[in-house]
Backbone and ligand atoms as CSV (ligand in chain L), in Angstrom:
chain,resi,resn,atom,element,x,y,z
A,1,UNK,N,N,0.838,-1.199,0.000
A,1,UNK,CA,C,0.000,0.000,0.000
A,1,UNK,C,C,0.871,1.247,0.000
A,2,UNK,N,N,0.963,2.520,-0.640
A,2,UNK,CA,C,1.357,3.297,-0.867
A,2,UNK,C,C,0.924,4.258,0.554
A,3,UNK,N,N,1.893,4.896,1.119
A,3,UNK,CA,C,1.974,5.673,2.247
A,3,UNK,C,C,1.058,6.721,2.201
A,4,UNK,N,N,0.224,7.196,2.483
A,4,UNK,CA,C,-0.076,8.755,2.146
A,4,UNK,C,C,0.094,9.600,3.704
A,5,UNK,N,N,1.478,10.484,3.583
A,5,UNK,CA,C,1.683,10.943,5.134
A,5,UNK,C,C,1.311,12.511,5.149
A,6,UNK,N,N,0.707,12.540,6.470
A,6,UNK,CA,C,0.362,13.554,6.931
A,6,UNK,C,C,1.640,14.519,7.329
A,7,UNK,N,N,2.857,14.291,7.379
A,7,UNK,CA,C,3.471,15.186,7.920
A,7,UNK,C,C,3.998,16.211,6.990
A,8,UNK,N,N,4.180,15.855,5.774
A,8,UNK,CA,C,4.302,16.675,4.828
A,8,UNK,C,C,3.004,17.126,4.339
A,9,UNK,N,N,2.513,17.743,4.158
A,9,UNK,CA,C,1.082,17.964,3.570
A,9,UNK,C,C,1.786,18.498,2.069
A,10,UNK,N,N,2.332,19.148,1.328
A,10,UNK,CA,C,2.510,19.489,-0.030
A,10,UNK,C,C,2.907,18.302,-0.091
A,11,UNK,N,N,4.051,17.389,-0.256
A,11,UNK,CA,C,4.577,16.393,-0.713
A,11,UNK,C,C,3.168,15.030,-0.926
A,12,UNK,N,N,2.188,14.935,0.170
A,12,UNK,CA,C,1.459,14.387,0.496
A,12,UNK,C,C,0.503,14.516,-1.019
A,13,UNK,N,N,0.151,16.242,-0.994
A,13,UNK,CA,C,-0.959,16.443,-1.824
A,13,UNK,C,C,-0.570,15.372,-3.283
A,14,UNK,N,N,0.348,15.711,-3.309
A,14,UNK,CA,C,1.063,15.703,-4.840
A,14,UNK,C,C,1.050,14.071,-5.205
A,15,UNK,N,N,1.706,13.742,-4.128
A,15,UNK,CA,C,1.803,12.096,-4.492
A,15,UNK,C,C,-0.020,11.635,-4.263
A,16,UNK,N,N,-1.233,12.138,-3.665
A,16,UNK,CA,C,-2.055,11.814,-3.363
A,16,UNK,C,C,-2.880,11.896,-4.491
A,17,UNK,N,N,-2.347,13.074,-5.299
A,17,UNK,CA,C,-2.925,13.551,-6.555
A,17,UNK,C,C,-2.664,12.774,-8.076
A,18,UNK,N,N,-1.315,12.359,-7.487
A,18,UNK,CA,C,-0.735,10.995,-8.840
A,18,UNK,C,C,-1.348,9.977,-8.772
A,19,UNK,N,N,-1.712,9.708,-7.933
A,19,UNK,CA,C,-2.275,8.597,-7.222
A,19,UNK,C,C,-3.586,8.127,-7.290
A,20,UNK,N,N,-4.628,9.081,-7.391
A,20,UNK,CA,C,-6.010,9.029,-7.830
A,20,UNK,C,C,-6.349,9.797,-8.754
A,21,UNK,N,N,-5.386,10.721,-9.459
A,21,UNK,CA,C,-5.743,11.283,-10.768
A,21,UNK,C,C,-6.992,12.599,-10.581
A,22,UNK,N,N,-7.863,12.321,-10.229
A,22,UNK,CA,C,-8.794,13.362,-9.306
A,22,UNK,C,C,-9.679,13.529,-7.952
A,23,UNK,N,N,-9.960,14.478,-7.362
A,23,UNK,CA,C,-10.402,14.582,-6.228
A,23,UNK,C,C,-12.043,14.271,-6.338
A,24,UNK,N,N,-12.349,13.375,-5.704
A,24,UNK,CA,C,-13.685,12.831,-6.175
A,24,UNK,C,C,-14.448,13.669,-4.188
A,25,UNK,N,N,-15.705,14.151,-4.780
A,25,UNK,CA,C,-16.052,14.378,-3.834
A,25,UNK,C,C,-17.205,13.677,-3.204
A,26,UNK,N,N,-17.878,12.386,-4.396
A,26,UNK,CA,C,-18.535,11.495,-4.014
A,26,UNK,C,C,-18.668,10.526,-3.250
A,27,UNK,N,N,-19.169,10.329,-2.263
A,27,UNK,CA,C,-18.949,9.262,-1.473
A,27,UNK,C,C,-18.790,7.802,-1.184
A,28,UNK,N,N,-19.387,7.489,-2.521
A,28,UNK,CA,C,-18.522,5.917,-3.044
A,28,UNK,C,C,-17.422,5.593,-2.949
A,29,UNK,N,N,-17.100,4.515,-2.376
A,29,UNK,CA,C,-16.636,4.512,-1.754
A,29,UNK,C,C,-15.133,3.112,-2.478
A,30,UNK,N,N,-14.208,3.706,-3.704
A,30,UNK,CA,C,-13.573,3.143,-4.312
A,30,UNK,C,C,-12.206,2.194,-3.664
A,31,UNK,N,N,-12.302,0.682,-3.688
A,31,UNK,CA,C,-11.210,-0.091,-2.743
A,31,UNK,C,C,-9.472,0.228,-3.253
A,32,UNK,N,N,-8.554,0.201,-2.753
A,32,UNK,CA,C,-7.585,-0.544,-3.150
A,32,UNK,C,C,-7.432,-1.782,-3.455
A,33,UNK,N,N,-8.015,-2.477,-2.355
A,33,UNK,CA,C,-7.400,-4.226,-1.793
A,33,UNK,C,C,-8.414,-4.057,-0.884
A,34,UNK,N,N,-8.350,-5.514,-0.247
A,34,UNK,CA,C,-9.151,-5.618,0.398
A,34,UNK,C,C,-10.416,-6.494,0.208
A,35,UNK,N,N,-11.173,-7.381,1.158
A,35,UNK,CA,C,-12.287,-8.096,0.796
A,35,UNK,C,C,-13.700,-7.099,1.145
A,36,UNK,N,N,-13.641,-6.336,2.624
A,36,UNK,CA,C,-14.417,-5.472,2.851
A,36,UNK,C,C,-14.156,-4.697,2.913
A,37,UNK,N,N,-13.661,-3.630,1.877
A,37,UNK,CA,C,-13.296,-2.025,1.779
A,37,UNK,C,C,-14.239,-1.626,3.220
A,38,UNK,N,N,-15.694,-1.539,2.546
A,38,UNK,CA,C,-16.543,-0.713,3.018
A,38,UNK,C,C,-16.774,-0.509,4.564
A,39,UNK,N,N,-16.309,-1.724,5.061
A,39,UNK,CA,C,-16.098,-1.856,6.916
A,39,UNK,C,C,-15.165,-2.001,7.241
A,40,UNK,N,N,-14.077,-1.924,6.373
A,40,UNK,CA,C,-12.781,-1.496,6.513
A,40,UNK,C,C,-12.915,0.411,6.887
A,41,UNK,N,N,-13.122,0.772,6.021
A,41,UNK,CA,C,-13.408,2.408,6.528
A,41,UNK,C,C,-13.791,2.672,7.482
A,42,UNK,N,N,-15.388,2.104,7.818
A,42,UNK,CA,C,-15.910,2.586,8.488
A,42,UNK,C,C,-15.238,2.309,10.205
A,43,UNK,N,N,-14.580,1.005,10.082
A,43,UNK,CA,C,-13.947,0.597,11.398
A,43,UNK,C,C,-12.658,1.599,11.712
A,44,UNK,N,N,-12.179,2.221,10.419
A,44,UNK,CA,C,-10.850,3.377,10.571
A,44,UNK,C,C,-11.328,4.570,11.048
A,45,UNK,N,N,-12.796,4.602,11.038
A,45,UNK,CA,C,-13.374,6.261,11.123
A,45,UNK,C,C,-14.069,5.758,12.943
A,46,UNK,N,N,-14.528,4.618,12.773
A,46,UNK,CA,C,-14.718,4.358,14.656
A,46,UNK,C,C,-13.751,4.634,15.567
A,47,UNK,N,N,-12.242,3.936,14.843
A,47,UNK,CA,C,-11.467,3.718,15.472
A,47,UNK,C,C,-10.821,5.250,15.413
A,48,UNK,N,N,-10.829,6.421,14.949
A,48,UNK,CA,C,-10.302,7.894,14.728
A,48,UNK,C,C,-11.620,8.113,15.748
A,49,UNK,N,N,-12.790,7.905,15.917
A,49,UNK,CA,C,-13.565,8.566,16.446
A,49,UNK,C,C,-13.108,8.025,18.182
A,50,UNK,N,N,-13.040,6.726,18.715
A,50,UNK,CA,C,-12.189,6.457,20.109
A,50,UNK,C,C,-10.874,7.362,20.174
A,51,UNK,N,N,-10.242,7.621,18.835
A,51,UNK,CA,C,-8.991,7.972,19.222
A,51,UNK,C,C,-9.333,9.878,19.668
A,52,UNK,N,N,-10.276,10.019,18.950
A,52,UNK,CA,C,-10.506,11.629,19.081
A,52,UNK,C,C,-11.167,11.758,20.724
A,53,UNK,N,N,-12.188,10.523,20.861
A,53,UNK,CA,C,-12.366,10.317,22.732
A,53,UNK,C,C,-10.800,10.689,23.643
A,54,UNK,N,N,-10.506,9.960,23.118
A,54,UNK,CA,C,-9.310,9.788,24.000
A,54,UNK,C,C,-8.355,10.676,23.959
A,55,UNK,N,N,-7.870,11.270,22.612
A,55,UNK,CA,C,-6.978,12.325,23.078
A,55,UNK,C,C,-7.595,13.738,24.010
A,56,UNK,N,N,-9.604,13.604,23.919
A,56,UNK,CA,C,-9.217,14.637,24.827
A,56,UNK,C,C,-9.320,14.710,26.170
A,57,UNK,N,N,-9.482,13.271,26.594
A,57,UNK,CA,C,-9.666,13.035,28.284
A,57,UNK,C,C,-7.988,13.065,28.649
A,58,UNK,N,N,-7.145,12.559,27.491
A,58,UNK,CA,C,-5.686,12.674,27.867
A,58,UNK,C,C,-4.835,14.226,28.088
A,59,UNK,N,N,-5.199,14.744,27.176
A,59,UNK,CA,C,-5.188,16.567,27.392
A,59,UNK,C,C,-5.854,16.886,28.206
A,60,UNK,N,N,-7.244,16.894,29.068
A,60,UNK,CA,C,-7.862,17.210,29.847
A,60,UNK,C,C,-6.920,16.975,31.340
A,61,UNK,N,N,-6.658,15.448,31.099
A,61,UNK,CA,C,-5.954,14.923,32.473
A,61,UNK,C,C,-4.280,15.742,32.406
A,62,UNK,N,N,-3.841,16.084,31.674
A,62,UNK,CA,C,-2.706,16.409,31.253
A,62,UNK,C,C,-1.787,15.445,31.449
A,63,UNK,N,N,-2.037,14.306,30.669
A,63,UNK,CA,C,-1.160,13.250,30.164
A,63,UNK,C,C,-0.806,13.371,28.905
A,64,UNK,N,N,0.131,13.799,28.837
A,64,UNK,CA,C,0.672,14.295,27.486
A,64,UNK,C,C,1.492,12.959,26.731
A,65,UNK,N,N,1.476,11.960,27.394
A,65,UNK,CA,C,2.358,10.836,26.765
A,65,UNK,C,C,1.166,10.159,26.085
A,66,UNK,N,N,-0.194,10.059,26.927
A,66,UNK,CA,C,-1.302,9.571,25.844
A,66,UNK,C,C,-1.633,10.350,24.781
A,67,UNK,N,N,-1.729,11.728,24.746
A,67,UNK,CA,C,-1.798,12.600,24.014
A,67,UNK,C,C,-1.094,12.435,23.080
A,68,UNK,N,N,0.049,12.094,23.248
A,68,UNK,CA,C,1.083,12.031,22.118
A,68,UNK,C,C,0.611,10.671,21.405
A,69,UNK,N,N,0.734,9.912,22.019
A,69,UNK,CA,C,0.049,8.229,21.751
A,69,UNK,C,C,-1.080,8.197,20.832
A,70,UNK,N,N,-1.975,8.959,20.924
A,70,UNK,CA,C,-3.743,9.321,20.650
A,70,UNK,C,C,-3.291,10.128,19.148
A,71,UNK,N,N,-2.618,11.173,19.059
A,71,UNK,CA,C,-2.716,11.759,17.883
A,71,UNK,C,C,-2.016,11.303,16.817
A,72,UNK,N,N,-0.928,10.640,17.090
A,72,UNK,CA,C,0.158,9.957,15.939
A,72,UNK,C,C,-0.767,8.556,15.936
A,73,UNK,N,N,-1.764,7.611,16.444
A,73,UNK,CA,C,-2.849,6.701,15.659
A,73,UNK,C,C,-3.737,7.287,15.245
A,74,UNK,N,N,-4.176,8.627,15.281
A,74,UNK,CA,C,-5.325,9.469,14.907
A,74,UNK,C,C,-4.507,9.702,12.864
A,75,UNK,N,N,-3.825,10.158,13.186
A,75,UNK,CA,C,-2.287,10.364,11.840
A,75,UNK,C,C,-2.800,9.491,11.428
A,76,UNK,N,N,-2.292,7.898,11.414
A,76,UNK,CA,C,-2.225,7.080,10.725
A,76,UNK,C,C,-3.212,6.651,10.277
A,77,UNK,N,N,-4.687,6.361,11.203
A,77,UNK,CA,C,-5.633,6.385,10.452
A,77,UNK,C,C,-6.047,7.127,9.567
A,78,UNK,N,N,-6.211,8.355,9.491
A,78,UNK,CA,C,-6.318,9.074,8.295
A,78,UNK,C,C,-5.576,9.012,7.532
A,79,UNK,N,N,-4.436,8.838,7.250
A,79,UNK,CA,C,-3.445,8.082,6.350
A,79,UNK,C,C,-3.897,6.741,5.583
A,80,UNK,N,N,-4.301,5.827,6.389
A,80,UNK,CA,C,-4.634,4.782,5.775
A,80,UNK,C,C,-6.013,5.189,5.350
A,81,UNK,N,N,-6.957,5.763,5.719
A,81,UNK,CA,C,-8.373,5.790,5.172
A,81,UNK,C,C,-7.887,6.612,3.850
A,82,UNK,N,N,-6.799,7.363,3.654
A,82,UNK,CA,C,-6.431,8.280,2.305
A,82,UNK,C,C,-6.135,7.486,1.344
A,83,UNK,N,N,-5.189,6.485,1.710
A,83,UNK,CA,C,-4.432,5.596,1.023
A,83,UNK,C,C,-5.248,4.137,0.271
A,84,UNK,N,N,-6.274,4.246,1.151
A,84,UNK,CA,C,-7.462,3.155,1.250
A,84,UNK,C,C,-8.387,2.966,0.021
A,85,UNK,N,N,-8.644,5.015,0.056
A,85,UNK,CA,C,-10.012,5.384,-0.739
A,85,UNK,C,C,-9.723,6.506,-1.187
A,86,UNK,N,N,-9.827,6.254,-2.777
A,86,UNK,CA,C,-9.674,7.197,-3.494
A,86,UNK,C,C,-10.527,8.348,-3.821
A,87,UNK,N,N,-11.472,7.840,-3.461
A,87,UNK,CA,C,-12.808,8.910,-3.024
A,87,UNK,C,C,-12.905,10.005,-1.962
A,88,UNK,N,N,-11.924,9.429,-0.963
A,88,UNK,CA,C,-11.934,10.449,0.104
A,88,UNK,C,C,-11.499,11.859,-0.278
A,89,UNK,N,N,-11.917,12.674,-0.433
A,89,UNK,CA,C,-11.525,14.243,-0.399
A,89,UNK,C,C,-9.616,14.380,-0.161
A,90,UNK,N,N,-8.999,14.206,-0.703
A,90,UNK,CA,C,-7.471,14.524,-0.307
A,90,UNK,C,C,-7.588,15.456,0.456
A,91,UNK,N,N,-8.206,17.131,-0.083
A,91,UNK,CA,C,-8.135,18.139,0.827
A,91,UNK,C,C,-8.330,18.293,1.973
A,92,UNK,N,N,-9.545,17.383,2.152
A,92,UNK,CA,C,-9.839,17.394,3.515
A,92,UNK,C,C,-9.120,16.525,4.807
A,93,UNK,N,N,-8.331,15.785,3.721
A,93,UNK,CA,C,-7.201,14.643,4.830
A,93,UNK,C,C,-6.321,15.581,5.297
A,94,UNK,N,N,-5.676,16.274,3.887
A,94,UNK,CA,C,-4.408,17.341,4.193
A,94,UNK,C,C,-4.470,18.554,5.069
A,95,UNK,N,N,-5.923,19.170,5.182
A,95,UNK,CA,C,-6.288,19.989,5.804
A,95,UNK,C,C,-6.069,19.013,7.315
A,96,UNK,N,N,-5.848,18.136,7.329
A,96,UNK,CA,C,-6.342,17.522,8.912
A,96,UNK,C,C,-4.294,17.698,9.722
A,97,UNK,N,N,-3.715,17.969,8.952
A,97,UNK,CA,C,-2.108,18.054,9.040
A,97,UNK,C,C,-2.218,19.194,9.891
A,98,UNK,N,N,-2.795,20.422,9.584
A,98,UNK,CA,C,-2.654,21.874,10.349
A,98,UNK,C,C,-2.588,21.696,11.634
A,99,UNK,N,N,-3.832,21.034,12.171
A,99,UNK,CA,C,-4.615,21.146,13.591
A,99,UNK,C,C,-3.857,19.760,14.025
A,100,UNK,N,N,-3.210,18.735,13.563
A,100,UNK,CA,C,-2.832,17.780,14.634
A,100,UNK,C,C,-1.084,18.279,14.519
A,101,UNK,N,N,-0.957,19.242,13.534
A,101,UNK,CA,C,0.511,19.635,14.244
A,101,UNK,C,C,0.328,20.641,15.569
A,102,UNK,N,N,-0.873,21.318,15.297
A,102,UNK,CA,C,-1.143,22.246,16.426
A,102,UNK,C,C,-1.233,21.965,17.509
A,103,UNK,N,N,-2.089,20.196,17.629
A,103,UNK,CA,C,-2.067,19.299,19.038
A,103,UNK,C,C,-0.463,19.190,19.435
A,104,UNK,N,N,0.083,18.541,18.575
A,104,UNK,CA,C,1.294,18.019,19.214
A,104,UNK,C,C,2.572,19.177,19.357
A,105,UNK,N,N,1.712,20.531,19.182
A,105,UNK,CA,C,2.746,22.031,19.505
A,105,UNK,C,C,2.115,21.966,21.201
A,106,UNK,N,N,0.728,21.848,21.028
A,106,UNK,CA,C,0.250,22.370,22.429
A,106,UNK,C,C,0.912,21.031,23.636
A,107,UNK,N,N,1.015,19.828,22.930
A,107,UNK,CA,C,1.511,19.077,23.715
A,107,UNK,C,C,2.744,19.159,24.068
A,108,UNK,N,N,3.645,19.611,23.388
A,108,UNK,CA,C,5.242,19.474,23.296
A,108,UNK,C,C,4.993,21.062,24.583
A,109,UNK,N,N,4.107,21.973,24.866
A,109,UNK,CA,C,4.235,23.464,25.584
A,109,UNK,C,C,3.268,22.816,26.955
A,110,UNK,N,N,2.278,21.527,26.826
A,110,UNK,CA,C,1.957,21.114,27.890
A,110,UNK,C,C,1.225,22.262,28.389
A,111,UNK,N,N,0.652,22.880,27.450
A,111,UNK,CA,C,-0.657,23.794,27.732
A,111,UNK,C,C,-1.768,23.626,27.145
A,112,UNK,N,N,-2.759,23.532,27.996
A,112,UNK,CA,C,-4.089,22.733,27.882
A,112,UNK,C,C,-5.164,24.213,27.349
A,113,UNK,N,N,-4.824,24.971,27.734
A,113,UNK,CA,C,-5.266,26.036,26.513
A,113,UNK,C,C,-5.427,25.673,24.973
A,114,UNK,N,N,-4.169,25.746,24.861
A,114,UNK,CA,C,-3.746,25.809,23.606
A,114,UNK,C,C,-4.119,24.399,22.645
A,115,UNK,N,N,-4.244,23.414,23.692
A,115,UNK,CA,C,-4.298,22.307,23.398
A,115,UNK,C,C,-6.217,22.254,22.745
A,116,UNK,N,N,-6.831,22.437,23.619
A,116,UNK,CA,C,-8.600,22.984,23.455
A,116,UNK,C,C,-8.635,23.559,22.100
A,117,UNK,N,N,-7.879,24.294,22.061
A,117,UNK,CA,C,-8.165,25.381,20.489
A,117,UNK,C,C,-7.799,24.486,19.260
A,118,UNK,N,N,-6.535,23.873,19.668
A,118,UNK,CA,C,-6.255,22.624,17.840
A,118,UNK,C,C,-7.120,22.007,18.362
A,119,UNK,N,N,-7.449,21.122,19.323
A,119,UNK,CA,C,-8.790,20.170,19.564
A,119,UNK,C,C,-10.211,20.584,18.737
A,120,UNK,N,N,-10.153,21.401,18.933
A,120,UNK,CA,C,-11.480,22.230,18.425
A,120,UNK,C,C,-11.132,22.415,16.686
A,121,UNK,N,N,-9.929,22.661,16.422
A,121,UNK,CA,C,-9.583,22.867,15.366
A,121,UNK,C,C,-9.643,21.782,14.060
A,122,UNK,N,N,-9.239,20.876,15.123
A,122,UNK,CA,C,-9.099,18.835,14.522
A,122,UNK,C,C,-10.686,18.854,14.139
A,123,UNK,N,N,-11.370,18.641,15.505
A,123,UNK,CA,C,-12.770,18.568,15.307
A,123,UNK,C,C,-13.516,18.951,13.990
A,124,UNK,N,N,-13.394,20.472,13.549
A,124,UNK,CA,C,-14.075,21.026,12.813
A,124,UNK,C,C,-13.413,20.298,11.381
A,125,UNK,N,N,-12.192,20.097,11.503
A,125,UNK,CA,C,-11.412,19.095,10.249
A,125,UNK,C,C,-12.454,17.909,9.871
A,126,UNK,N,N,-12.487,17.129,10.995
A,126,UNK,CA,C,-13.903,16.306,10.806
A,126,UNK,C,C,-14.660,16.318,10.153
A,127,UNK,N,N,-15.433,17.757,10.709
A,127,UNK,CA,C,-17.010,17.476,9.971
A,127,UNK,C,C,-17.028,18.266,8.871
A,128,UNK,N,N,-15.691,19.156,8.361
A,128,UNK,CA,C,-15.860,19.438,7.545
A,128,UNK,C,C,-15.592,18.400,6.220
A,129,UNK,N,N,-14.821,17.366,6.310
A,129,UNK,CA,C,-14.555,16.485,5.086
A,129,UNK,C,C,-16.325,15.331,5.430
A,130,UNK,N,N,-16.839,15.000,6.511
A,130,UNK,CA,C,-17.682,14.505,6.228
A,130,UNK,C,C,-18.822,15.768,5.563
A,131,UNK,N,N,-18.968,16.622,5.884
A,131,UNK,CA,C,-20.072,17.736,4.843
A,131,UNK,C,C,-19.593,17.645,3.554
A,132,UNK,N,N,-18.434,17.370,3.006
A,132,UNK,CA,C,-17.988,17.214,1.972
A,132,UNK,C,C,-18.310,16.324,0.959
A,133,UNK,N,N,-18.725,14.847,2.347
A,133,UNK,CA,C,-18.894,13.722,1.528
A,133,UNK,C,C,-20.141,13.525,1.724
A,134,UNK,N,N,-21.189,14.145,1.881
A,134,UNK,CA,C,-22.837,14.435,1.953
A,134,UNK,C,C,-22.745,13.469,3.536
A,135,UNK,N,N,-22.100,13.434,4.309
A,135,UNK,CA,C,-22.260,12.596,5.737
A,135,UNK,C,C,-22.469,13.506,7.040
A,136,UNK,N,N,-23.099,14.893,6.645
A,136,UNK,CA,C,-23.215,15.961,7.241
A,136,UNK,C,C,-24.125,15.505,9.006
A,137,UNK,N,N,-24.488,14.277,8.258
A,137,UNK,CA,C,-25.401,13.519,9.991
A,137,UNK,C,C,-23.837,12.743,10.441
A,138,UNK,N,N,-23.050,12.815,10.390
A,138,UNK,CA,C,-21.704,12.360,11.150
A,138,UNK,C,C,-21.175,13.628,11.493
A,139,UNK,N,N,-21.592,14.325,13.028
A,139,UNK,CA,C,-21.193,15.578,13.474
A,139,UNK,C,C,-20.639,14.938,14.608
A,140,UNK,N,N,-19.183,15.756,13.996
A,140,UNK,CA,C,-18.348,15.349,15.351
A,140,UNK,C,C,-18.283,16.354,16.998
A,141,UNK,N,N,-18.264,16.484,18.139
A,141,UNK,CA,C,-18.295,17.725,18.697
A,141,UNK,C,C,-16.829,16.854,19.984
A,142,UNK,N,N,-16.824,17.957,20.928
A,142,UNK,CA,C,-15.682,17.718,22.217
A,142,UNK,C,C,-17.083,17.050,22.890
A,143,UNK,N,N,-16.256,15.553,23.111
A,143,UNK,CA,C,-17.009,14.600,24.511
A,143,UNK,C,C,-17.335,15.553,25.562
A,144,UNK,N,N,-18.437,15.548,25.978
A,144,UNK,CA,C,-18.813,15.709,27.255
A,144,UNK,C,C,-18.774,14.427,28.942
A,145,UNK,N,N,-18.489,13.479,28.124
A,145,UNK,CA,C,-18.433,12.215,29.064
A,145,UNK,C,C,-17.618,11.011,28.689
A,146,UNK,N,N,-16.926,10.315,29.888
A,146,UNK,CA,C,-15.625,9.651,29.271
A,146,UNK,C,C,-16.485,8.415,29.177
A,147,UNK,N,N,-16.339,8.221,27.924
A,147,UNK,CA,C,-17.395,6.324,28.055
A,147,UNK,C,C,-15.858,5.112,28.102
A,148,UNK,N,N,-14.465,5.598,28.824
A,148,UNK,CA,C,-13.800,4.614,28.647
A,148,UNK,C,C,-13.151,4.432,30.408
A,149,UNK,N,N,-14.096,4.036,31.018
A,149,UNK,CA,C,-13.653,4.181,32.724
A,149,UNK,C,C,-12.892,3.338,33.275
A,150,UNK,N,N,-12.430,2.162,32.120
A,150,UNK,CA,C,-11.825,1.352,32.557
A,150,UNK,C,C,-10.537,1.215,32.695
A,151,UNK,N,N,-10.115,3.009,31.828
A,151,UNK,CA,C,-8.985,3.617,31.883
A,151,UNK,C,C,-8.585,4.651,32.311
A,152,UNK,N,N,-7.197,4.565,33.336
A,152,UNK,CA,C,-6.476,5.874,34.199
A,152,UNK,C,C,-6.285,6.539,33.477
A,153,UNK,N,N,-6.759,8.060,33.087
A,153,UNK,CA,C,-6.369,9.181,31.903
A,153,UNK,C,C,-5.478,9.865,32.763
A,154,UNK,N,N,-5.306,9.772,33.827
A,154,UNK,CA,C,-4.507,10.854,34.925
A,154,UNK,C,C,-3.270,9.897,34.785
A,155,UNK,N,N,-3.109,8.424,34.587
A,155,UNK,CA,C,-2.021,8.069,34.626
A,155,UNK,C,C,-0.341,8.386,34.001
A,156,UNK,N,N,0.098,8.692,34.615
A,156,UNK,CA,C,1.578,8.785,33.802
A,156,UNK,C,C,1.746,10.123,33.066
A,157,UNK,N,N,0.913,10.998,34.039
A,157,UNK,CA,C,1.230,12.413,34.108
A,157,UNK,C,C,2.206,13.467,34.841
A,158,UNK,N,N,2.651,13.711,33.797
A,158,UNK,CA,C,4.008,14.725,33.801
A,158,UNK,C,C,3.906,16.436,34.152
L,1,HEC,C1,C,-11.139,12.986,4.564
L,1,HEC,C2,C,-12.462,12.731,5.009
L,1,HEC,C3,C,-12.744,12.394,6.454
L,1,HEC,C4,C,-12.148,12.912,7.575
L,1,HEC,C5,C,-11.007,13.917,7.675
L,1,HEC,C6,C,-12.809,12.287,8.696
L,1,HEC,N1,N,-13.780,11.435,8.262
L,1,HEC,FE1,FE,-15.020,10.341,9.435
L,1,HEC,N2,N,-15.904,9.546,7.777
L,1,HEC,C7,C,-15.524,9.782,6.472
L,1,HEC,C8,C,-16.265,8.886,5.592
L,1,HEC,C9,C,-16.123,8.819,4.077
L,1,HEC,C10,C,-17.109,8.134,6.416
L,1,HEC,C11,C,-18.074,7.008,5.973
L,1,HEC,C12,C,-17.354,5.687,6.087
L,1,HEC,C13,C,-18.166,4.494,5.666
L,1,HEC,O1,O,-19.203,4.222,6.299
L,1,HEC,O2,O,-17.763,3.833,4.729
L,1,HEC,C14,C,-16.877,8.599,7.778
L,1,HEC,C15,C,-17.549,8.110,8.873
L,1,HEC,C16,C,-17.284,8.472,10.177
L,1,HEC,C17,C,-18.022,7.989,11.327
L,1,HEC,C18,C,-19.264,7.116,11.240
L,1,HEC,C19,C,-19.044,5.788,11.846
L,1,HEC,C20,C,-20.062,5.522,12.891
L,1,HEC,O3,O,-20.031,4.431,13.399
L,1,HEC,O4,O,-20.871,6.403,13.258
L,1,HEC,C21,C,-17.451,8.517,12.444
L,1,HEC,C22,C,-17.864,8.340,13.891
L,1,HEC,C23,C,-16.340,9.343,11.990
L,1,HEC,N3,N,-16.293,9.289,10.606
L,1,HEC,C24,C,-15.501,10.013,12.837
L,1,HEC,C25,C,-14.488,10.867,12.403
L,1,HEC,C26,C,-13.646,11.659,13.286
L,1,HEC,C27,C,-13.718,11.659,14.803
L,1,HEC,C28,C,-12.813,12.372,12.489
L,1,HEC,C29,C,-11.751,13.346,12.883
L,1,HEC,C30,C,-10.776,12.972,13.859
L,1,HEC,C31,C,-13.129,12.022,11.113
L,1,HEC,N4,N,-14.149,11.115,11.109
L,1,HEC,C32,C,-12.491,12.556,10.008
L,1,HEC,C33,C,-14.595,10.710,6.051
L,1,HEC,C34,C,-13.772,11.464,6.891
């Protein structure tokens, strides 16, 4: 499978753009590989949606080592859902580069300010590539409640 990385976002666009030839904004949902593309995605977008839980009970708690943990698998899934589906909006993957470098600025300054604002920033990354892909009923917002209690978020805070 061909990489598609978030850390470069120009280098990213470009090879993302050779790669599917055009930016489809339809939501069909085109495979690489794979037997079940289609719950293949959707299990990458569950699994970004726990990870988006979690990075912000980890910033909240100011555990910045989960934080760090939470946003570089948050990365990769969107990486692989890019790399996955050629349908996905590129722009809206690449646009998702801004706000999780912004997390891992606010994490590296261990200010939970700052951290809220790319949070918020990621977020809106979200729902803006799902409005994109007519999935405008997939609204993402900041948890109000931790549905994962079976885990110390205060743990191994610095
Ligand atoms: C580049 C486009 C794109 C971005 C960015 C994106 N999504 Fe999605 N998302 C999709 C698509 C396409 C689907 C539909 C997948 C399917 O069902 O095949 C989807 C579906 C979902 C679903 C529905 C699954 C369910 O069980 O309700 C959730 C939740 C979700 N995304 C969460 C997120 C979160 C959280 C983020 C941000 C951290 C995010 N998504 C970023 C394109 C995107």
């Amino acid at each position: 499978m061909k990489r598609f990385s978030l850390a470069k976002p120009a280098a990213a666009i470009v090879a993302a753009m050779a790669l599917i030839g055009t930016i489809s904004f339809a939501v069909a949902q085109q495979p690489r590989g794979g037997e079940r593309p289609q719950a293949r995605l959707a299990d990458l977008m569950q699994g970004a949606q726990v990870g988006h839980i979690k990075l912000w009970f980890a910033g909240k708690a100011g555990n910045w080592g989960l934080a760090t943990y939470q946003t570089k698998q948050l990365k990769t899934r969107l990486e692989d859902a890019a790399a996955l589906y050629q349908s996905l909006p590129v722009n809206d993957v690449t646009t998702m580069a801004k706000p999780l470098d912004a997390i891992s600025a606010a994490i590296a300054a261990k200010d939970g300010r700052q951290f809220a604002r790319a949070y918020d920033e990621l977020t809106a990354g979200c729902n803006s590539c799902h409005q994109s892909v007519k999935l405008g009923f997939v609204a993402i917002r900041r948890p109000n409640a931790n549905p994962f209690s079976d885990q110390e978020f205060g743990a191994g805070k610095k």
